[in-house]
C-alpha positions as CSV (number, residue, x, y, z in Angstrom):
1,X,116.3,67.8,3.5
2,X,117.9,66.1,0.1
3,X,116.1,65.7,-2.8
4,X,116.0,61.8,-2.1
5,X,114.4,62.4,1.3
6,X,111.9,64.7,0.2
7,X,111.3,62.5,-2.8
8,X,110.6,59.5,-0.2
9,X,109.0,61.7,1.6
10,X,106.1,62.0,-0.9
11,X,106.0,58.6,-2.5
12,X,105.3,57.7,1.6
13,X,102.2,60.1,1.4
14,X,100.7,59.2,-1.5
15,X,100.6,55.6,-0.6
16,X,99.8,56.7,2.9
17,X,96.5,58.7,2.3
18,X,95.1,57.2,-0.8
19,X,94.6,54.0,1.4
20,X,93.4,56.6,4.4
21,X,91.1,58.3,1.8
22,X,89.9,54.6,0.6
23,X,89.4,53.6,4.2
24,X,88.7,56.5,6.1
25,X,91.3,56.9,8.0
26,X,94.8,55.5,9.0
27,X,97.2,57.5,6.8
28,X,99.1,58.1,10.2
29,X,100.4,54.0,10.2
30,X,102.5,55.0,7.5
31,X,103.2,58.6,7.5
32,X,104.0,59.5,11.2
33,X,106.4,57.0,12.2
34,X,108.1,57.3,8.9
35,X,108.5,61.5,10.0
36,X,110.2,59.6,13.4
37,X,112.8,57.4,11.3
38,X,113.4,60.4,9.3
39,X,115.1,61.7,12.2
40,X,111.8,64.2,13.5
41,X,111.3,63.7,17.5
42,X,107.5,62.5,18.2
43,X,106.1,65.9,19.0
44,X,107.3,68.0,15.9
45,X,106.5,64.4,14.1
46,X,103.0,64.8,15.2
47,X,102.4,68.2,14.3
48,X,104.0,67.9,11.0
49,X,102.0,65.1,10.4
50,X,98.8,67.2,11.3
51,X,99.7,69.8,9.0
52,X,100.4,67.2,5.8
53,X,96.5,65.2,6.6
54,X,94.5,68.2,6.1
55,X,95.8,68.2,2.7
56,X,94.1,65.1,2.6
57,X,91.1,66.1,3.6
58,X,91.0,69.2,1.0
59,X,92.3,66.3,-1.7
60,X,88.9,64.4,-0.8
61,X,87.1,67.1,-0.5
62,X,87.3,68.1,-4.0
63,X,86.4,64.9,-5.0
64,X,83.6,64.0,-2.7
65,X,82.0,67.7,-3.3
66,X,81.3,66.6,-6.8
67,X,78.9,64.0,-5.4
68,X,77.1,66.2,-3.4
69,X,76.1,63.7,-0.9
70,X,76.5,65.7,2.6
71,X,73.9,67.1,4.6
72,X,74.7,70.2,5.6
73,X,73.0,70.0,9.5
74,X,74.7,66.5,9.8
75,X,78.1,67.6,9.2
76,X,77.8,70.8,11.6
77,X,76.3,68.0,14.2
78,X,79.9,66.1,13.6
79,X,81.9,69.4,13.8
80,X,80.2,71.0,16.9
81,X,80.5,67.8,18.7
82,X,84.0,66.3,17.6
83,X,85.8,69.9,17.9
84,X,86.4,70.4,21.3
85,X,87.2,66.8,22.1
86,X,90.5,67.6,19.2
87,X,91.3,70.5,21.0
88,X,91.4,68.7,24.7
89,X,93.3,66.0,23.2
90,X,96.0,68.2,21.5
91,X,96.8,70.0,24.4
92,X,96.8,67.1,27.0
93,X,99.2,64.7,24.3
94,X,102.5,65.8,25.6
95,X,101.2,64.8,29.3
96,X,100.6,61.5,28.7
97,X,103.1,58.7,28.1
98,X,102.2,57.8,24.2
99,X,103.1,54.4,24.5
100,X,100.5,52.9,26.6
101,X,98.0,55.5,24.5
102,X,99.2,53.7,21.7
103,X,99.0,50.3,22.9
104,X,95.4,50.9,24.1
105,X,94.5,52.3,20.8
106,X,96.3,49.3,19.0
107,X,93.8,46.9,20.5
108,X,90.6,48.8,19.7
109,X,91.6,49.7,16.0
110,X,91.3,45.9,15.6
111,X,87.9,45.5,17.3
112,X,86.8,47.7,14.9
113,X,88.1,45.5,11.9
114,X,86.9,42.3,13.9
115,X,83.9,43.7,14.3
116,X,83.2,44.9,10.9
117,X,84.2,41.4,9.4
118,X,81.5,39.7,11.9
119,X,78.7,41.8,10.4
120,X,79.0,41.2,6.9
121,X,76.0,43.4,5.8
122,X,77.5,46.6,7.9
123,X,77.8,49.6,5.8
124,X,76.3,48.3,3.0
125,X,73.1,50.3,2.6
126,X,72.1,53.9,4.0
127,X,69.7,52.9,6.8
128,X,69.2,56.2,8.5
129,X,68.9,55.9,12.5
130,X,69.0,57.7,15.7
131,X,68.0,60.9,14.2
132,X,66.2,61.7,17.6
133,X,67.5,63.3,20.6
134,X,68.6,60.6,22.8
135,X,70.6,59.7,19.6
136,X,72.5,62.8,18.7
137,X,73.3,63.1,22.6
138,X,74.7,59.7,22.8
139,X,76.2,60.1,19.6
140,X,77.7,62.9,19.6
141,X,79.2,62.6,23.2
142,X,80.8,59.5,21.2
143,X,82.5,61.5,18.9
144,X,84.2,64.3,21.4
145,X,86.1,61.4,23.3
146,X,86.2,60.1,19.3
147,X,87.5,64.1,18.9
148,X,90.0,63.7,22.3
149,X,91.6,60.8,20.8
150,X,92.1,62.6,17.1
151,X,93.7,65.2,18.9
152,X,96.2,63.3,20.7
153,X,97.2,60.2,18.6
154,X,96.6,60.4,14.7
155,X,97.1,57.2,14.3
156,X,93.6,55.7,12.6
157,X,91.4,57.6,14.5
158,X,89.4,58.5,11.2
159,X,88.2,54.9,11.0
160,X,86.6,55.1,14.5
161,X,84.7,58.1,13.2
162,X,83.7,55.8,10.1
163,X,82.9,53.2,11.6
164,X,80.8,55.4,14.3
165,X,78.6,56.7,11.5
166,X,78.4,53.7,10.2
167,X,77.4,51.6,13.2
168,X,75.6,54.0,15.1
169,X,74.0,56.8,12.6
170,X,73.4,54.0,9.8
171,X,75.4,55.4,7.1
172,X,76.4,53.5,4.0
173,X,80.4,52.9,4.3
174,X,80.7,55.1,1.4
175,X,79.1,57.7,2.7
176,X,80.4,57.7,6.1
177,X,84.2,57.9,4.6
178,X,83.0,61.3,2.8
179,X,81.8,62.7,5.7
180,X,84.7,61.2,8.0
181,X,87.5,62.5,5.0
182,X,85.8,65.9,4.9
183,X,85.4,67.5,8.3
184,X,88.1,64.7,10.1
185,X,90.4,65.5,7.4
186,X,89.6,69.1,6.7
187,X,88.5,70.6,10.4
188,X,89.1,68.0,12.9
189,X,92.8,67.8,11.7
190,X,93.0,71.7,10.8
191,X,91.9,72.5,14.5
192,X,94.5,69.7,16.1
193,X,97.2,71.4,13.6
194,X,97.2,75.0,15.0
195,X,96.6,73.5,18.0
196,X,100.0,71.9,18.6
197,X,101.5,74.7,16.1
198,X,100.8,76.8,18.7
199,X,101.9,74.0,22.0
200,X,105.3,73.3,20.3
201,X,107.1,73.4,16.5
202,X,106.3,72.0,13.0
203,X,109.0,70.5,10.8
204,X,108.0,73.3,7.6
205,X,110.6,72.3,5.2
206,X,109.7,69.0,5.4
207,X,106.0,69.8,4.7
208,X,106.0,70.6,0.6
209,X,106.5,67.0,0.1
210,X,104.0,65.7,2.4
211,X,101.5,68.3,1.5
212,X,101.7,67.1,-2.4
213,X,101.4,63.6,-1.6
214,X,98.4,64.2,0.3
215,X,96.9,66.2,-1.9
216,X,97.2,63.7,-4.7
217,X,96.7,60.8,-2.0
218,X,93.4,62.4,-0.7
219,X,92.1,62.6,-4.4
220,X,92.9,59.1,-5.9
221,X,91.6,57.6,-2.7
222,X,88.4,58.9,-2.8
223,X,87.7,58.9,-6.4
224,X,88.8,55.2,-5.9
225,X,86.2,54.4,-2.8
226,X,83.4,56.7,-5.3
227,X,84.0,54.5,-7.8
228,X,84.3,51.0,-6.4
229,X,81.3,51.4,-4.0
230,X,80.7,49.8,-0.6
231,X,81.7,46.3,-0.6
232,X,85.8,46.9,-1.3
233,X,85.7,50.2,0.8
234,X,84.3,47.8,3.9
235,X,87.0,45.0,2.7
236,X,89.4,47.6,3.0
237,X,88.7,49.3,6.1
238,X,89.0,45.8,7.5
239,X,92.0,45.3,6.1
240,X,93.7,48.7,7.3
241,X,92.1,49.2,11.0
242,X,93.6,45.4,11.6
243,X,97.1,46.0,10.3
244,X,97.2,49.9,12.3
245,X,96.2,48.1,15.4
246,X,99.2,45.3,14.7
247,X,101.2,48.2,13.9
248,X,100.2,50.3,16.9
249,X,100.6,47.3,19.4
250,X,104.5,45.9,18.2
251,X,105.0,49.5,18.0
């Protein structure tokens, strides 16, 4: 790579995944297909793309762990349940044809942003629910085919987990990105990394660049959705899942 293309490279990134760290999720609209026009083939993209985002999620993490705001039980719930589903999905991606995933995906990444703007009060108190056990099961199913989907296209799958939390365990939006920027970020996307590692190659000399941008990226976006609370982090997220789905569908 040139110094120009790794310094794209990284402006890409940082733009990228402070608006996934704001959101939670989507840093893959901007980063993966720019990998592909860089001249990477999809499945080294994808890896190399995995690799970069759980630099976000360590970027986020270090800011989020300063509010202290996880529960510990909850977030083992979200990794026990979501894990397997990545590691199914990564290994079935290069059987399936990725445009018609994509398309499929494209359409409900905007139901989530039409749906959110419909419900105007979504997200924006901590109203904990389905704490029982008919909950966790249907929720946590919810999040291994959430977990599948990660694995395979990383396109904005994040905000499905977000929005999940949100809609179905009654976080607060800004709670929900902390826990969906942490262990998607961090775990989900560490375990769908050595996963494909493993299935086929990573671009490694492209990866400096990407992992500083995310780093930074992860940071600034999450102090940024700490800071400005839950009404422009739900503005946001509406704003982002519409545009990935858009993006996703025209391709």
């Amino acid at each position: 790579m040139t110094w120009y293309d790794s310094i794209t490279l990284f402006v890409i990134s940082l733009v990228a995944n402070s608006f996934s760290a704001f959101a939670g999720g989507g840093a893959g609209l901007i980063q993966l297909p720019a990998l592909i026009f860089l001249g990477l083939s999809f499945s080294i993209a994808i890896a190399t793309h995995k690799v970069a985002s759980v630099f976000l999620g360590i970027g986020a993490t270090i800011r989020h762990m300063k509010e202290g705001s996880l529960n510990r039980r909850f977030a083992l719930f979200i990794l026990g349940t979501g894990l397997p589903g990545v590691i199914l999905g990564a290994n079935i991606i290069l059987t399936i044809d990725d445009r018609v995933a994509e398309i499929a995906l494209g359409f409900l990444t905007i139901g989530l942003g039409v749906y959110s703007r419909l419900k105007p009060n979504l997200g924006q108190q901590l109203e904990i629910k389905n704490r029982d056990q008919h909950g966790y099961i249907i929720g946590g199913v919810t999040l291994f085919f959430i977990g599948a989907l990660n694995g395979s296209l990383t396109s904005g799958t994040g905000l499905f987990v977000t929005l999940w939390l949100v809609r179905w365990f009654g976080l607060d939006y800004k709670t929900a990105v902390s826990y969906t920027l942490i262990l998607v970020g961090l775990f989900w996307n560490g375990t769908g990394a050595i996963t494909l590692g493993v299935l086929g190659d990573i671009a490694w000399d492209w990866l400096p660049a990407l992992i500083l941008g995310s780093l930074l990226g992860g940071y600034i976006g999450a102090h940024l959705a700490i800071k400005k609370g839950n009404r422009w982090i739900k503005l946001v997220y509406e704003v982002v899942t519409i545009v990935i789905g858009v993006k996703l569908i025209w391709g």
